[in-house]
N, C-alpha and C positions, 0 to 999 in steps of 0.2 A: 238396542238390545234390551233396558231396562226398562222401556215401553212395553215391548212384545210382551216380556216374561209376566210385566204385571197385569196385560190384558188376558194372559195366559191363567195368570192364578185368579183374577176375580173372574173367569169364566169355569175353573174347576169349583171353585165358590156356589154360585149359580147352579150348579150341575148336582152337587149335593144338596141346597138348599131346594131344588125341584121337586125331592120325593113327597113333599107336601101338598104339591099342586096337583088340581085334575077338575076336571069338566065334563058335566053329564052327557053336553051337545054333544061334543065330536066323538064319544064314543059310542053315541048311536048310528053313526055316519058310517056306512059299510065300504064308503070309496078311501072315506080318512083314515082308516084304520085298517086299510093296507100298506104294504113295503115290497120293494120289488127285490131288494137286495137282501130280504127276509125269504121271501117264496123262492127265491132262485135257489141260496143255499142251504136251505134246512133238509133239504131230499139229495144227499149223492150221489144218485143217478142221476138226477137233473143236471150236474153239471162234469159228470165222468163224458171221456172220449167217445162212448159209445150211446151213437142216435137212436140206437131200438130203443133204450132206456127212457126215450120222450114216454111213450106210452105211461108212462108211473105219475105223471102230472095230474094232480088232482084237485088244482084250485080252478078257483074260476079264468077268465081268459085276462090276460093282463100285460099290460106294453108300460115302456115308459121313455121319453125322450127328451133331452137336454144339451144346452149352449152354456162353452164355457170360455172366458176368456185368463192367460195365468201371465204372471213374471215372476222371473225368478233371478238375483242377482247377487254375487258373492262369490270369492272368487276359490271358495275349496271346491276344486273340481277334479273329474279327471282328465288327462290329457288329451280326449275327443271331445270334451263337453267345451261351454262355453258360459264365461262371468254374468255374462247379460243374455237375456233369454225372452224373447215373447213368443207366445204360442197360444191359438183359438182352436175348439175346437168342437164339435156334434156330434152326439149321438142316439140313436133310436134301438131299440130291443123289444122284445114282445115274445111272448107263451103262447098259443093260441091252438085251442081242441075244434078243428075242426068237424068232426064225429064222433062218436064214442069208442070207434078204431085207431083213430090219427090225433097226432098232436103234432105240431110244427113250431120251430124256434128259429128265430130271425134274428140278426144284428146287422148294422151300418154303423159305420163310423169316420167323420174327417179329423185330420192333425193339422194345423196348418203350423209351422213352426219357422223362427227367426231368432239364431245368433250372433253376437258380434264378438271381435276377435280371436275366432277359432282357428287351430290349427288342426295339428291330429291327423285320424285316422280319413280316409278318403271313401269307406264302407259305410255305410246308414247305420250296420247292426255290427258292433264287433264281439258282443261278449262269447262266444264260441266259433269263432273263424280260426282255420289250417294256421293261416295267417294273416298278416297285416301290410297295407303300403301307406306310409306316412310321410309326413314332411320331414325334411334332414335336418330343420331348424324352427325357431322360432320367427324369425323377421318378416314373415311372409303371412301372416296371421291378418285373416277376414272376414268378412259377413259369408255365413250360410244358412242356405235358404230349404225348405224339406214340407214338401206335399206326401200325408198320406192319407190312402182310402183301405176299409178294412169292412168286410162282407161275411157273414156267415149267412147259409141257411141248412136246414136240417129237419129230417122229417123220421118220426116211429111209426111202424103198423101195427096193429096189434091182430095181426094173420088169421091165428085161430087163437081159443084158449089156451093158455101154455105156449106159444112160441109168438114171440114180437121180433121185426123186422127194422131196420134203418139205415139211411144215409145220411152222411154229414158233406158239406163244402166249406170249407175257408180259403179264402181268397184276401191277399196284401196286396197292394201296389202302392209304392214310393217311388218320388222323384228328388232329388237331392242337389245342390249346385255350391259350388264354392265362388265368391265373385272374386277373387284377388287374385293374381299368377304368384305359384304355379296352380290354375283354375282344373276344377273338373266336376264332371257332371256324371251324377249317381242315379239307377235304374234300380228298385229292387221289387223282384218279384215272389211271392209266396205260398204256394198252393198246396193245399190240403185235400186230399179225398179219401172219406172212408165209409166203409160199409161194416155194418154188424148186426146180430143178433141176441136177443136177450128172452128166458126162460124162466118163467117163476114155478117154483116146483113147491106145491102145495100151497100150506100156508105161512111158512117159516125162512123158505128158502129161495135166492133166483140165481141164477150164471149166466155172467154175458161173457160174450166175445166182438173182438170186432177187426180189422185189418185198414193200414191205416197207409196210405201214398202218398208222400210229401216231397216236392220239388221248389229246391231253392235260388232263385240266380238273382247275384248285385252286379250289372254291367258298368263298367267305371269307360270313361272317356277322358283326357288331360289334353288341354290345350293353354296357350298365352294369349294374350289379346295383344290384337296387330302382329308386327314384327318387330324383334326385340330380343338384342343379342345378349340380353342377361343369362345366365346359366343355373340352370334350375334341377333340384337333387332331389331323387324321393329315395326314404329308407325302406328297404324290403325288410320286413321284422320276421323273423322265422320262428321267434317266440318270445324268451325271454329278454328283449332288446338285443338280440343278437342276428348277424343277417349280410347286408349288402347295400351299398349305395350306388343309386342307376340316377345314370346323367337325362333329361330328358329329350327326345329326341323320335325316329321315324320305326323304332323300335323295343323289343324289349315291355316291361312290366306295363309302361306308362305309357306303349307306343303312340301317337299322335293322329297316326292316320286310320286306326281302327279302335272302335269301341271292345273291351278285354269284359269276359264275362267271368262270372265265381261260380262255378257250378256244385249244388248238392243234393243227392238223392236219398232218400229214405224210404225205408220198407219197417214198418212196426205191427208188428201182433201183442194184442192187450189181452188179459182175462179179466174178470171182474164176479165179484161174488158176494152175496149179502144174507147176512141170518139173522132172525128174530131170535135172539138166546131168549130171553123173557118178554112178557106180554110191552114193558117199555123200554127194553134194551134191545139196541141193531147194533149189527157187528158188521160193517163194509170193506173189503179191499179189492184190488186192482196189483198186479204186474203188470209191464212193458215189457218188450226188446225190440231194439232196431238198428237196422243195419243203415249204415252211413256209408256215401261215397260221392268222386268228384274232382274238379279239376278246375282250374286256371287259364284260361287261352281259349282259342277257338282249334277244334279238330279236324281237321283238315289235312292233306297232302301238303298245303303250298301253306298253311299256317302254322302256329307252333302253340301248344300248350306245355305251358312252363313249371305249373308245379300239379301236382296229384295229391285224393290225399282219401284215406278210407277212417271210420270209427265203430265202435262197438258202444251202445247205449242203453240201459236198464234205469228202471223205475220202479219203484212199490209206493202204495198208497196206504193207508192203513186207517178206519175211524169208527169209533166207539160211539153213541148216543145213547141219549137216554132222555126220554121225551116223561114230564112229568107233568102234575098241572098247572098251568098254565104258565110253563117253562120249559126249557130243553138248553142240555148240556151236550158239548161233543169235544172228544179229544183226537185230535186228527196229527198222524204221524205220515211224512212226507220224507222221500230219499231218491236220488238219480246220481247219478254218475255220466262221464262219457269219458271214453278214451281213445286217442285220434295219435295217428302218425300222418304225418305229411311228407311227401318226398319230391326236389326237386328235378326234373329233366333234364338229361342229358341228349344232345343231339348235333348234329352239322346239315350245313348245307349242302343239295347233291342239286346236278345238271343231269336230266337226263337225257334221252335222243331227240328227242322232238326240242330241247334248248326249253324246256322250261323246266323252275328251278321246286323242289321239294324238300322234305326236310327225313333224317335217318335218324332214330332213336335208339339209342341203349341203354343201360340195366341206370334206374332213379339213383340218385344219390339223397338217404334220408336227412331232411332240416329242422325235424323237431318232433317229438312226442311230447303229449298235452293229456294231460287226465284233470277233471272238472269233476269234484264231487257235491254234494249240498242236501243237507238236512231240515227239516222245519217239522217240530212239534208245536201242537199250538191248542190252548182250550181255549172255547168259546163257550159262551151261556148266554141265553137271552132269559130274562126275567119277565113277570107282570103282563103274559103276553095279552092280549087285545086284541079278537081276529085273528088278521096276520101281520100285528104291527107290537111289536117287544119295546115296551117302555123304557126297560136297562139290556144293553148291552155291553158286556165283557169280553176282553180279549185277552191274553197274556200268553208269550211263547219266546220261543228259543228261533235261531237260525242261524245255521254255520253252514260257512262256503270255504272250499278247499280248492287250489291250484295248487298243480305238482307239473313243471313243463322243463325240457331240456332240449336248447337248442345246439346245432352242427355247425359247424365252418373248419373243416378240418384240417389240421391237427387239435382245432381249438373247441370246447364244449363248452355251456352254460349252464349251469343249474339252479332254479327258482322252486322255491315250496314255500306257498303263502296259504294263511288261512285266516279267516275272519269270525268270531263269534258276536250274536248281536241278542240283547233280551230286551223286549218289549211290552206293554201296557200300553191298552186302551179299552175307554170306555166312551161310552153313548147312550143318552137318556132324550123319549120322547116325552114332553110334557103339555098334556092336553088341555087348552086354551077356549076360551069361550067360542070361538069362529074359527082357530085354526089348530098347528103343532106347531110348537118350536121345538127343536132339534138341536143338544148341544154335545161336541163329543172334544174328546180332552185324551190328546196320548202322546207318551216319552220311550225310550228309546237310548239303550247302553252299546256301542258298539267296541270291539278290540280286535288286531289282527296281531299276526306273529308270524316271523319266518324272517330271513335273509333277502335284500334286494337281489344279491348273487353270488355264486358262488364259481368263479371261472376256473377251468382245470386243461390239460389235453392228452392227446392218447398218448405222443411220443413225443419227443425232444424236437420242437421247432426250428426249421435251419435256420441260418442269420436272413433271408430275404422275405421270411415271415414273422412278423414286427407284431401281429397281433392281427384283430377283426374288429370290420364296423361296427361302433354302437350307436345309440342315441340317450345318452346317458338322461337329460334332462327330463324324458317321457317317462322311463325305466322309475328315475327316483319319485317323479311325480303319481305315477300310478301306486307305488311301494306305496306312498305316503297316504295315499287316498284311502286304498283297504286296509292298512294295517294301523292306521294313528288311532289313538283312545278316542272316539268322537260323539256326543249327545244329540239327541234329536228333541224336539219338542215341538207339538201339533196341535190346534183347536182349532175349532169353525164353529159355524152356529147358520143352521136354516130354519126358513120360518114357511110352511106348508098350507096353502088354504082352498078352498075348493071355489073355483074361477066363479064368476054369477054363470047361471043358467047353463050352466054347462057340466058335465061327468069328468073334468078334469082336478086330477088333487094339484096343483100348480106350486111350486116352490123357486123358492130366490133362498142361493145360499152364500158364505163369503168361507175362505177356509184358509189358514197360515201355518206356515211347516216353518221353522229354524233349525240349521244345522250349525254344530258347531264344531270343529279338533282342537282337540288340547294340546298340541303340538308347534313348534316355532322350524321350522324349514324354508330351504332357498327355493325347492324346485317346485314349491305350491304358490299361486296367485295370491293368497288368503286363508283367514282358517274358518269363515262363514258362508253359511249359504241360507238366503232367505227366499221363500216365494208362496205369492199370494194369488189365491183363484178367486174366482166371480161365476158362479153358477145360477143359469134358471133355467127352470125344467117343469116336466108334468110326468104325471102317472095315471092311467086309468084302466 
């Protein structure tokens, strides 16, 4: 820890002592003295939902692609994650105007990733799931293993004057596998499709729209290796560690003999609108809404879909700029919400004439409502720009995340309201070197949350043969401890950028170190650090 902090502080060292440095060469270099992660966000249409808004790309064509390899190890975690961690991974991007009508934007990307001693959740993605199936215990704890690929493409027209035209695709596919019984193997899929248009209306003004179709499904499958009469327990989490324990076996949550899907649909309509208030000040926002819905099981006469579950979802975007010379300021204000019930199925088995066997449903019984809110203001400035490459960049902002969920087992209730506040700093300085750039950035990180692990209550006086409801107390306290303990962060890297011989590629090798730290002493966390270090090389051209 005394390593890091001081390779930490003689690299903020460094970083201020740069503003003295500079080189004539590379700033005559038109390939060096670009950024891609500069061209991408200084224009908010460029990276709002809506594809007509490709058309507003006005630099030159630009890609950029990179191999990374990370570890990460320490054991403040949360209850899905895992102490030890290795993970590689690629990816490729690129802007690219094919005509003076069309612009097209592309990404690919692989994850490859490796945990050891994980237990947890059995979903690839849990941060906004109806609900959760997890382990009943600790003792079962093992390597997991998680293939993903991640596709965008997306194309603007630019129709006629005044009205631009667009489609977007995003596409996920994960594979996921647990190697320890009780073992199971994760599918997730993820698709996106949308269509919109976008309008500039004179010279001050544009409105976009755009409608947006997202289909989500994680297939889980649970099996044991060999035969093996041990007995194995998953907890059905219906929210806040409140729920049910299923034995496992040839049916039910974890059934054996059939892969169980999650299913969720989305339908969202966006608006979007931008002003030139003065000749250097843009004024952008963006709303959302979208409707959520979905199920558990497969639908079916002779199959059973076990829980349901619908949400209501809103968004605002909100950002300010102010493009000066040769600098630009933006204050960008960020807010969503979602609010989701989930309700369990009720049902029997029926025979009917012909002897085969179906399933009768009546009225859901509800297991949990979940409201997920989060804010983030955030100003950025790029300094000293060069081209399209900002010698100082500045970060600084807020961001608060809120959980409000109440789970069912009735006569018994749960209630959880957690929230987390986090402020942050970072900065990033390019400094131009005889032949190449070095690259150094330097950022900290306050977090704190607040609320109750729980707070259990019920509707009416429990008879004597209900003793209470399953929990899983240790995930409950460890997740508590995760978002709400006082916790620091602290981050630097350092790349060094040069442009490859005889070739148009800006080539970079970079290294980068994140530490986490809680200020807290608790049973149901692994540790109170987390340390992890990447290895990147990459090009831009």
């Amino acid at each position: 820890m005394k390593k890091i902090l001081s390779y930490i502080i003689m690299l903020g060292e460094v970083i201020m002592a740069s503003s003295q440095l500079s080189a004539q060469t590379v700033y005559n270099d038109s390939l060096m003295s670009r950024n891609f992660s500069y061209v991408k966000n200084r224009d908010f249409w460029l990276t709002s939902t809506n594809a007509a808004a490709l058309t507003q790309y006005r630099s030159a064509n630009i890609s950029a692609a990179e191999m990374s390899a990370t570890h990460r190890k320490g054991g403040f975690i949360n209850y899905d994650e895992s102490p030890n961690t290795w993970s590689i991974g690629a990816r490729a991007e690129s802007y690219y105007r094919l005509s003076p009508t069309v612009v097209t934007y592309g990404m690919m990307s692989y994850d490859g990733f490796l945990g050891k001693s994980m237990t947890g959740s059995a979903f690839i993605d849990t941060s906004r799931q109806p609900f959760d199936i997890t382990e009943d215990s600790l003792t079962n704890s093992g390597k997991k293993h998680r293939d993903t690929y991640h596709l965008i493409g997306a194309i603007g027209w630019e129709v006629r004057k005044g009205l631009d035209v667009g489609a977007k695709i995003d596409f996920t596919a994960a594979n996921a596998a647990k190697y320890k019984d009780l073992r199971h193997k994760t599918k997730l899929m993820n698709l996106e499709a949308s269509a919109g248009m976008f309008a500039p209306i004179g010279k001050s003004l544009a409105l976009g729209a755009n409608y947006i179709y997202r289909r989500n499904t994680e297939s889980l499958i649970f099996s044991t290796y060999g035969t093996n009469d041990k007995v194995y327990n998953s907890f059905i989490n219906y929210g806040p560690w409140i729920g049910e324990v299923e034995q496992f076996s040839d049916n039910g949550f974890t059934d054996r003999s059939r892969e169980m899907p999650l299913l969720s649909e989305y339908h969202e309509g966006s608006l979007q609108a931008s002003w030139n208030m003065m000749p250097d000040v843009v004024w952008y926002g963006a709303l959302s809404y979208a409707y959520r819905s979905g199920y558990y099981g497969r639908k079916s006469p002779h199959t059973i879909v076990y829980m349901n579950h619908h949400s209501h979802l809103m968004g605002y975007e909100t950002r300010l700029q102010w493009n000066g010379v040769r600098q630009q300021h933006y204050l960008i204000v960020k807010y969503d919400e979602e609010n989701l019930v989930n309700n369990r199925s009720t049902f029997r088995s029926l025979v009917n004439d012909a002897g085969a066997s179906y399933y009768e449903y009546y009225d859901d019984v509800k297991t949990a409502n979940r409201l997920w809110k989060h804010l983030n203001i955030e100003y950025t400035t790029y300094l000293e720009i060069e081209n399209e490459l900002p010698l100082w960049t500045l970060q600084a902002g807020m961001d608060r995340s809120q959980r409000k969920q109440t789970g069912y087992d009735y006569p018994f209730y749960r209630l959880q309201n957690l929230s987390r506040t986090e402020g942050f700093f970072h900065a990033e300085r390019n400094i131009m070197l005889h032949k190449g750039i070095l690259t150094l950035n330097l950022g900290v990180s306050y977090s704190k949350g607040k609320g109750k692990a729980c707070v259990d209550d019920t509707f009416i006086e429990p008879s004597d043969k209900q003793s209470g409801f399953p929990q899983m107390e240790v995930f409950m306290y460890r997740e508590y401890e995760y978002i709400t303990a006082p916790q620091y962060s602290i981050w630097g890297g350092a790349k060094y950028a040069f442009r490859f011989p005889k070739t148009n590629l800006k080539t970079y090798v970079a290294l980068d170190v994140t530490h986490v730290k809680a200020n807290v002493h608790q049973e149901y966390l692994v540790g109170k650090d987390h340390t992890g270090v990447e290895l990147a090389i990459g090009c831009e051209f």
